[in-house]
C-alpha positions as CSV (number, residue, x, y, z in Angstrom):
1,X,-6.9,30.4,33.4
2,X,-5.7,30.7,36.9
3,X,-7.5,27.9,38.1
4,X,-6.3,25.6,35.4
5,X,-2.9,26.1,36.1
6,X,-2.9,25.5,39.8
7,X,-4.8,22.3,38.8
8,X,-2.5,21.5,36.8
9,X,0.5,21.7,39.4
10,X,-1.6,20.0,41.9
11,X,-1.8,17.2,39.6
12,X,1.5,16.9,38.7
13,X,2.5,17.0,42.1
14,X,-0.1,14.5,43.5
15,X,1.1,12.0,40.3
16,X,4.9,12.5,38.9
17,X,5.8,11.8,42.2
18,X,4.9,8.5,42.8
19,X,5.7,7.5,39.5
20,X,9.0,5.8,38.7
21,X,10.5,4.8,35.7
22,X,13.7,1.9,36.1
23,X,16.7,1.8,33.6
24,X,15.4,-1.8,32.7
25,X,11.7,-0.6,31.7
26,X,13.4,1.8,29.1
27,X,16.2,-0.9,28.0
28,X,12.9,-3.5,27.4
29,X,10.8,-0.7,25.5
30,X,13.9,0.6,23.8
31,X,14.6,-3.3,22.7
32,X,10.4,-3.8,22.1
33,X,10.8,-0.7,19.5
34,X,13.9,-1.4,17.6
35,X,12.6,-4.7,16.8
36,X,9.1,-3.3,15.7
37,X,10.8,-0.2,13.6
38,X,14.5,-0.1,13.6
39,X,15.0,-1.2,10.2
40,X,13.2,-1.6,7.3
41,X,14.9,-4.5,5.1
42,X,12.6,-4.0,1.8
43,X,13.3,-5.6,-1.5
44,X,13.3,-3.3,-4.8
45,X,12.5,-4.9,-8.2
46,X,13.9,-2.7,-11.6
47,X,11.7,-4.1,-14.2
48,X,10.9,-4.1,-17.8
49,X,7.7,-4.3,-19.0
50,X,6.5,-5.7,-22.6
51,X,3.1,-5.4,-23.5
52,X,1.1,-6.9,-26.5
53,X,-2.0,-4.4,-26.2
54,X,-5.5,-5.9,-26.9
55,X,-8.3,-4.0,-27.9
56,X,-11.0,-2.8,-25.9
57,X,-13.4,-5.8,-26.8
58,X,-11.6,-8.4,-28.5
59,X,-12.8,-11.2,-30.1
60,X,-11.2,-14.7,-29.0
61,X,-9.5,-14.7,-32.0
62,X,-7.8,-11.6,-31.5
63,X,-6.5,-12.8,-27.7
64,X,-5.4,-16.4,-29.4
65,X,-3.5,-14.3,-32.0
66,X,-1.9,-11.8,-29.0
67,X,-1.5,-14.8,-26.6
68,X,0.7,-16.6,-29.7
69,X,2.8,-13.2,-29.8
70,X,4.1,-12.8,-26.7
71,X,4.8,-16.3,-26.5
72,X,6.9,-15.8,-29.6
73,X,8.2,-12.2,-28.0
74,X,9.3,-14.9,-24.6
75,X,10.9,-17.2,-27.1
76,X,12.9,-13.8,-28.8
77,X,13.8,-12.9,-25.1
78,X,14.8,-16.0,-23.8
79,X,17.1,-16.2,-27.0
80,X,18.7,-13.2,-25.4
81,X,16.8,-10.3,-28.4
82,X,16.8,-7.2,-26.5
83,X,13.3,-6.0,-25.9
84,X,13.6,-1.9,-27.1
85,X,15.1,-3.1,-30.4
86,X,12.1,-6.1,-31.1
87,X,10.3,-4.5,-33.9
88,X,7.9,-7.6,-34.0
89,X,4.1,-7.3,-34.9
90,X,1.5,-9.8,-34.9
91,X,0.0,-11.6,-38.2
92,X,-2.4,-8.9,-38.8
93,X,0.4,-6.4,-38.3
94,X,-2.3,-4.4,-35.7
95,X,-0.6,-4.7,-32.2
96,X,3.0,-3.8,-32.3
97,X,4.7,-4.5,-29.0
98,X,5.1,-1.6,-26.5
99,X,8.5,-1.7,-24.2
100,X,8.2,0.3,-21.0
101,X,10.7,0.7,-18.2
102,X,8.8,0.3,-14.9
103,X,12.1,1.6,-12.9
104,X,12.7,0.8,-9.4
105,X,9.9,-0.1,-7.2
106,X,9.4,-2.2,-3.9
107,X,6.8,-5.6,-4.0
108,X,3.9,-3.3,-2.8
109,X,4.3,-0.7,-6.1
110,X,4.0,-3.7,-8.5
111,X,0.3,-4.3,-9.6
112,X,-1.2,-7.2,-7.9
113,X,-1.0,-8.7,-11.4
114,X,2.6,-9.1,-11.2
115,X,3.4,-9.3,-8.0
116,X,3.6,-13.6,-7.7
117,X,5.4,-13.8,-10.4
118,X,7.8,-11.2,-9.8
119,X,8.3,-12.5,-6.2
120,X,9.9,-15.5,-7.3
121,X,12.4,-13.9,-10.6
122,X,16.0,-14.3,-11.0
123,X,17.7,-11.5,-12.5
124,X,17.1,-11.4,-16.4
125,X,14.8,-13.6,-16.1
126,X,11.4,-14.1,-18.4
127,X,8.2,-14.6,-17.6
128,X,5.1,-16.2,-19.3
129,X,2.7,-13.9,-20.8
130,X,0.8,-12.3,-17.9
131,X,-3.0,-11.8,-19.7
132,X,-4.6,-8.0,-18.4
133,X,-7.6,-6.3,-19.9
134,X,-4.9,-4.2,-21.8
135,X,-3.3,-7.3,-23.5
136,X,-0.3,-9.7,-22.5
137,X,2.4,-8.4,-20.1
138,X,5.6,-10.2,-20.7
139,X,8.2,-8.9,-17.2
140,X,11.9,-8.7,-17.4
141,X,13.8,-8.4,-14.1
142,X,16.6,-6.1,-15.0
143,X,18.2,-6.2,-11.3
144,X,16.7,-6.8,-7.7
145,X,18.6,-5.4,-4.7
146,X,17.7,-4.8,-0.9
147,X,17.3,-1.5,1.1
148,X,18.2,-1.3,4.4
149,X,15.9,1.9,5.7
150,X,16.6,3.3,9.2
151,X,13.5,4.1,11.2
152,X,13.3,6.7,14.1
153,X,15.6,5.2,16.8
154,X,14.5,6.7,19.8
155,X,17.4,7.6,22.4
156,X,17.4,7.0,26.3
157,X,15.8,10.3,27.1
158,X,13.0,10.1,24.3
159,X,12.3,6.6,25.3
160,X,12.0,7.8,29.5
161,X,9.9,11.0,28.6
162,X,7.7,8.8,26.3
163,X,7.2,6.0,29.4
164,X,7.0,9.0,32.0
165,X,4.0,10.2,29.6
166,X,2.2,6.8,29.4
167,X,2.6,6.6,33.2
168,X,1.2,9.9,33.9
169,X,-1.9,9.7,31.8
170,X,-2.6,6.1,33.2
171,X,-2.1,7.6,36.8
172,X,-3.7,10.6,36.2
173,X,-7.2,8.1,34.7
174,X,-6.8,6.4,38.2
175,X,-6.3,9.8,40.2
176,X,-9.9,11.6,38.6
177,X,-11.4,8.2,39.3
178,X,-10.2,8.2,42.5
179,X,-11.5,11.8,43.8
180,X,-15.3,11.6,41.9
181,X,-15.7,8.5,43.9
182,X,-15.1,10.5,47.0
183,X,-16.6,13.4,46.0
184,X,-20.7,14.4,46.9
185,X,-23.1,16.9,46.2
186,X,-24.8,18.9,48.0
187,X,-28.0,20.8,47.0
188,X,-30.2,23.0,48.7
């Protein structure tokens, strides 16, 4: 333990103190950070999702029939018909349409399905029937709105210690290297 701890003053003596660290290096990694993680501008998208279920193994009647729905479900929408009071079913009266609020949630929280066609919505706008292996998705934007997230902003001193700790390591790599090349054994 001893021994460890005198090598470890030795080396911090032999390093920290030919290492320097200028105001400019922490202004440029201090600027190089904020742009990396200052601020997170992320979109949110409150949406509304109608489905037209399908059944596990549907015949291609059965997805013509759906498919003709929620194109009749768009054409209620569009109308302006609010979605939770549509009481619609198909023909066969077998696949009644299920509403379901999807909340708030950024580009990367909406399936993969959606996410093209959400990407390029207006507010209150409609979309075409989306086909799934569930049924037909028919997406309402309710509202869209951007966050503004701030990262971990590092502060003068945080930004100094962190460079005087990249600094050291890297000397410290250079210093080992340094002394095993000068270093021999001898046996007997």
């Amino acid at each position: 333990m001893r021994d460890q701890i005198i090598l470890q003053k030795l080396q911090q003596e032999e390093i920290i103190k030919h290492i320097t660290i200028t105001p400019q290096e922490i202004t440029s990694f201090l600027n190089k950070k904020s742009k990396e993680k200052n601020i997170d501008l992320s979109q949110e998208y409150h949406l509304q999702d109608i489905l037209i279920p399908l059944a596990d193994t549907p015949s291609s009647k059965e997805i013509a029939a759906a498919l003709k729905y929620a194109q009749e479900v768009v054409a209620q929408l569009n109308k302006g018909q609010n979605p939770a009071q549509m009481t619609l079913t198909t023909s066969r009266n077998h696949a009644l349409l299920k509403v379901n609020d999807l909340g708030w949630r950024k580009l990367s929280e909406i399936p993969s399905l959606f996410v093209a066609s959400v990407n390029r919505m207006q507010v209150n706008e409609i979309t075409n029937p989306i086909q799934a292996d569930n049924g037909f998705h028919v997406l309402r934007l309710v509202e869209a709105r951007s966050i503004h997230l701030p990262k971990n902003v590092l502060s003068r001193k945080e930004a100094e210690a962190f460079l005087l700790q990249q600094k050291f390591e890297e000397s410290m790599k250079t210093w080992i290297a340094k002394l095993r090349s000068q270093a021999f054994i001898i046996t007997k």
